[in-house]
C-alpha positions, 0 to 999 in steps of 0.5 A, spaced: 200 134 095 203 131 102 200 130 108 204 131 115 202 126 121 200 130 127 201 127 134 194 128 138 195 133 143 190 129 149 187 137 151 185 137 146 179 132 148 178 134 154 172 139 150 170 146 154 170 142 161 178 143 161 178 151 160 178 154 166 177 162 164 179 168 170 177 174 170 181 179 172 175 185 173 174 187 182 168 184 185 164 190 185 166 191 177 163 184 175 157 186 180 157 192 175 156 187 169 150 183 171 144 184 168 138 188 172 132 186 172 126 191 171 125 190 178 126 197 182 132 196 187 129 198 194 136 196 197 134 190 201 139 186 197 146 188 194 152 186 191 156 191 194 160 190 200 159 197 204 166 198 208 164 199 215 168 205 219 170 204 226 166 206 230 164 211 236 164 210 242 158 213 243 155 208 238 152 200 240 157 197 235 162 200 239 161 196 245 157 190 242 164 186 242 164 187 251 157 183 251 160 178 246 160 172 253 156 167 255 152 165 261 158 160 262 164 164 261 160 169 267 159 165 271 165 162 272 169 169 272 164 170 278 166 164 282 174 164 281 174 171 284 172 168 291 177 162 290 185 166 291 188 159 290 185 159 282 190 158 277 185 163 273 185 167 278 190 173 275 187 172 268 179 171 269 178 176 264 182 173 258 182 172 252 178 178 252 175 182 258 166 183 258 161 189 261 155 183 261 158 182 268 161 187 270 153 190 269 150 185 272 153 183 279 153 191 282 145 190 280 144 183 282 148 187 289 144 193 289 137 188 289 141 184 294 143 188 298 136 193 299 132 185 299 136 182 305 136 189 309 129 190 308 128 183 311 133 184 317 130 190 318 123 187 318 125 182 323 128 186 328 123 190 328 118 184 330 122 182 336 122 189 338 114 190 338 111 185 334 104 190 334 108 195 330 106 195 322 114 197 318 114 201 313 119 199 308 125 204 307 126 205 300 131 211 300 136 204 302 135 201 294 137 209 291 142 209 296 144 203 294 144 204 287 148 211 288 154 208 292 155 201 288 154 204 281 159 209 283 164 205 286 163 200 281 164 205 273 166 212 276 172 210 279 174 205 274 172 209 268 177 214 272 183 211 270 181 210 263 182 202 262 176 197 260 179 192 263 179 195 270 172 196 269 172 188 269 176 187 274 172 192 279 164 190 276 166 182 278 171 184 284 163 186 288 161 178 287 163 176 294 158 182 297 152 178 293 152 172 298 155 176 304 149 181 304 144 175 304 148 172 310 148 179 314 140 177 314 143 172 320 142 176 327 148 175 330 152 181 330 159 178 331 158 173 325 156 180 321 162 183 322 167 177 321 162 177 314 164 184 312 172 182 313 171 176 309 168 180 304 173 186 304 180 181 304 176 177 298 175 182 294 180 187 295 185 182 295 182 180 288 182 188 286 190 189 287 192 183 284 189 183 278 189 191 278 197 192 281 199 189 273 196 195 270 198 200 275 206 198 275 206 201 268 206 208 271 211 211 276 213 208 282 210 213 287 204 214 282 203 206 283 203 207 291 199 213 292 193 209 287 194 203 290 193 208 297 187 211 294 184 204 291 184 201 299 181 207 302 175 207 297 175 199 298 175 199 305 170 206 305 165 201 301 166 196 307 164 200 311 158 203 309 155 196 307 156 195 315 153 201 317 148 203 313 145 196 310 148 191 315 146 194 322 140 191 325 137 192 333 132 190 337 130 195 343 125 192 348 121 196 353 126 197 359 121 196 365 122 196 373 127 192 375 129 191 368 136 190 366 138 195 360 144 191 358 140 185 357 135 188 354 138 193 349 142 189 344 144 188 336 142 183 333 
């Protein structure tokens, strides 16, 4: 009988560990094939992966993504919109647009403005008679609540952008500082404040809003941009008169100069 010499083939010493098996079965197919214990299935745990539609947007997941930001990123938004000269300043709602702050700062406005209404007020009805007890007017915070709501999500939500909605919430920043300032009973400093306010923010709307507009017809573009400064300077107005507006009235007595004692605080 005759023997042929075979050449040792060095895989072959490398034992099971050098077998690699793939299997060419879903994931869901080899999830099938798993042993199931006699434990009922309650569905609190699954191997299966559950494909999640898109959602609705009248659903939470729908909108989870816009309040996906941190303090930080809000905050700096907040205080680049009263800074012109930031090179952020036409793209503080890059990567990605949020209504965490959009929300908060008409709210934030909203308590501002009915606060430091309510003390101004208050003060100046000290100094026109300190005997006299004030009673807080608080139809100003519904007031507040209908003028800045409105202003800052019907009319964004109009145009149909989320965006603008962003622009809009953080374009009313500049008003949080201003109606504390207002409290201060200079009048001539008051009005001088609610320009500073309007030029901040409206400039801050058209520059970061005119993008969006440029997309549409020429005389489209103008006439929005005419209908987006009237209502701008008709909020101006209506915080100047309705929460930013303070007299102090001093009894006129004989002899007494009216001029001197009827004045605006």
């Amino acid at each position: 009988m005759a023997y042929v010499a075979v050449d040792e083939d060095d895989r072959l010493e490398e034992g099971p560990e050098g077998l690699e098996f793939k299997s060419f079965l879903g994931a869901d197919a080899r999830a099938d094939q798993r042993p199931q214990s006699g434990a009922p299935d309650r569905g609190y745990l699954t191997d299966h992966t559950t494909r999640k539609g898109p959602s609705g947007f009248w659903t939470v997941e729908y909108y989870q993504p816009y309040f996906d930001v941190d303090t930080s990123t809000v905050l700096k938004r907040c205080y680049t919109t009263l800074l012109p000269t930031s090179p952020s300043y036409m793209t503080i709602l890059t990567p990605s647009a949020d209504l965490y702050g959009p929300f908060w700062v008409p709210t934030t406005l909203i308590l501002a403005l009915f606060l430091s209404s309510s003390l101004a007020a208050s003060i100046s009805s000290y100094l026109s008679d300190p005997g006299a007890a004030y009673d807080y007017d608080f139809g100003l915070l519904s007031l507040a609540t209908t003028i800045v709501y409105i202003y800052a999500f019907a009319v964004p939500v109009i145009g149909g952008v989320t965006e603008a909605i962003g622009v809009w919430g953080y374009s009313l920043f500049v008003w949080i500082p201003v109606s504390i300032l207002c409290v201060i009973p200079i009048s001539i400093l008051r009005w001088v404040l609610v320009g500073i306010a309007f030029c901040l923010s409206g400039y801050f709307l058209v520059t970061n809003v005119y993008p969006i507009l440029a997309m549409a017809d020429a005389k489209a573009t103008r006439l929005l941009i005419i209908v987006v400064g009237a209502l701008h300077a008709g909020l101006a107005l209506s915080f100047k008169v309705l929460f930013f507006s303070y007299y102090v009235v001093h009894d006129i007595g004989p002899g007494a100069d009216p001029v001197q004692d009827f004045y605006e605080v």
